[in-house]
C-alpha atoms as a printed R data frame, in Angstrom:
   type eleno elety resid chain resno       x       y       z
1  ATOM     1    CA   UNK     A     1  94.870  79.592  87.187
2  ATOM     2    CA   UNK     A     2  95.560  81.516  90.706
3  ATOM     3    CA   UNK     A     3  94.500  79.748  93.614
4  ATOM     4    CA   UNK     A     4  91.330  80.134  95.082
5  ATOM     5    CA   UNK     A     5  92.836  80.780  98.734
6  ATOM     6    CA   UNK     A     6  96.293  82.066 100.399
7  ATOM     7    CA   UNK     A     7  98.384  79.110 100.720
8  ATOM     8    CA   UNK     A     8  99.301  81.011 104.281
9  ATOM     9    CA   UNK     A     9  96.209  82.505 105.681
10 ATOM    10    CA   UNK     A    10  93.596  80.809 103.580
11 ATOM    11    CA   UNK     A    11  91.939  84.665 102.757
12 ATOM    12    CA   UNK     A    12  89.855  84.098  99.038
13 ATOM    13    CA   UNK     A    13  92.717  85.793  96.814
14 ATOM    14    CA   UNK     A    14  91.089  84.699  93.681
15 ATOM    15    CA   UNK     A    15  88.219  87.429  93.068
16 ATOM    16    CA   UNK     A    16  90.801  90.080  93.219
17 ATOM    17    CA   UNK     A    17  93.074  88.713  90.321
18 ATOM    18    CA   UNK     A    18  91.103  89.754  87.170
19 ATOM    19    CA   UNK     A    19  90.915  93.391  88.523
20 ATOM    20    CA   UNK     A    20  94.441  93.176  89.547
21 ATOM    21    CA   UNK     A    21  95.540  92.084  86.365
22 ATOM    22    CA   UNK     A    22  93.435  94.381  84.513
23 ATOM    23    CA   UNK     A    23  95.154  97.814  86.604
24 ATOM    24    CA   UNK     A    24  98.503  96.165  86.340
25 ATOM    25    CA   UNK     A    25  98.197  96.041  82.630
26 ATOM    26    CA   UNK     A    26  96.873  99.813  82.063
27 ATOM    27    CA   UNK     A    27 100.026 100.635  84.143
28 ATOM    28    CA   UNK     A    28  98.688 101.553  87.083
29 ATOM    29    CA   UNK     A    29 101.024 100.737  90.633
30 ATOM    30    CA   UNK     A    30 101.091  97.334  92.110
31 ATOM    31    CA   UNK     A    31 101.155  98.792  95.264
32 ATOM    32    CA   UNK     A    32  98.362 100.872  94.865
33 ATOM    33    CA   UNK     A    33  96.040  98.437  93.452
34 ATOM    34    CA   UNK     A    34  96.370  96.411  96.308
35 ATOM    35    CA   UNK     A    35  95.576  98.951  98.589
36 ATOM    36    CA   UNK     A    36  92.791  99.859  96.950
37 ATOM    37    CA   UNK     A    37  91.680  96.291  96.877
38 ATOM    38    CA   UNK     A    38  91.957  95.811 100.271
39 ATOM    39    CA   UNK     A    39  94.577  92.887 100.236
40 ATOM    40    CA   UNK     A    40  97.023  93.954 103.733
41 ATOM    41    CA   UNK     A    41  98.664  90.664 104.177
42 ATOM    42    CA   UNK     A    42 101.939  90.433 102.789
43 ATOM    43    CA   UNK     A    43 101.303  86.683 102.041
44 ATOM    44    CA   UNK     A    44  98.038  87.406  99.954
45 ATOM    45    CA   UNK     A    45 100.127  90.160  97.973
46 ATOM    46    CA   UNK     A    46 102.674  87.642  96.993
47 ATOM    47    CA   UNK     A    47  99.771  85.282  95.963
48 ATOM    48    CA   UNK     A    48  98.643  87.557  93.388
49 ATOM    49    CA   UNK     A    49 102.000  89.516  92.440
50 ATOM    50    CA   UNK     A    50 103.831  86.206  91.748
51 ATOM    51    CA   UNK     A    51 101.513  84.696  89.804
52 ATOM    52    CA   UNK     A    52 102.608  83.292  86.632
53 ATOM    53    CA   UNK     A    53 100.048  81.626  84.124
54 ATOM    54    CA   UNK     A    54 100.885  78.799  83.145
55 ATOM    55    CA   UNK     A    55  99.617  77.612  79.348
């Protein structure tokens, strides 16, 4: 499971992961998606681009 919050800036990170994950798997850009998300900070882009699930 992603955390709920940045572990830097404590912005909610977790309501953009399923749509995230979702683009990311049709192929569309990382980069992009986040933009178009909204996420700027560098810190909540490595939240949700270095996620690994575990199980």
């Amino acid at each position: 499971m992603i955390p709920i919050r940045c572990i830097s800036c404590g912005k909610v990170v977790s309501a953009y992961y399923d749509e995230y994950q979702k683009r990311s798997e049709d192929g569309e850009n990382p980069k992009e998606i986040l933009d178009d998300l909204g996420i700027t900070r560098y810190c909540c882009r490595r939240m949700i681009i270095a996620h690994v699930e575990a199980w």
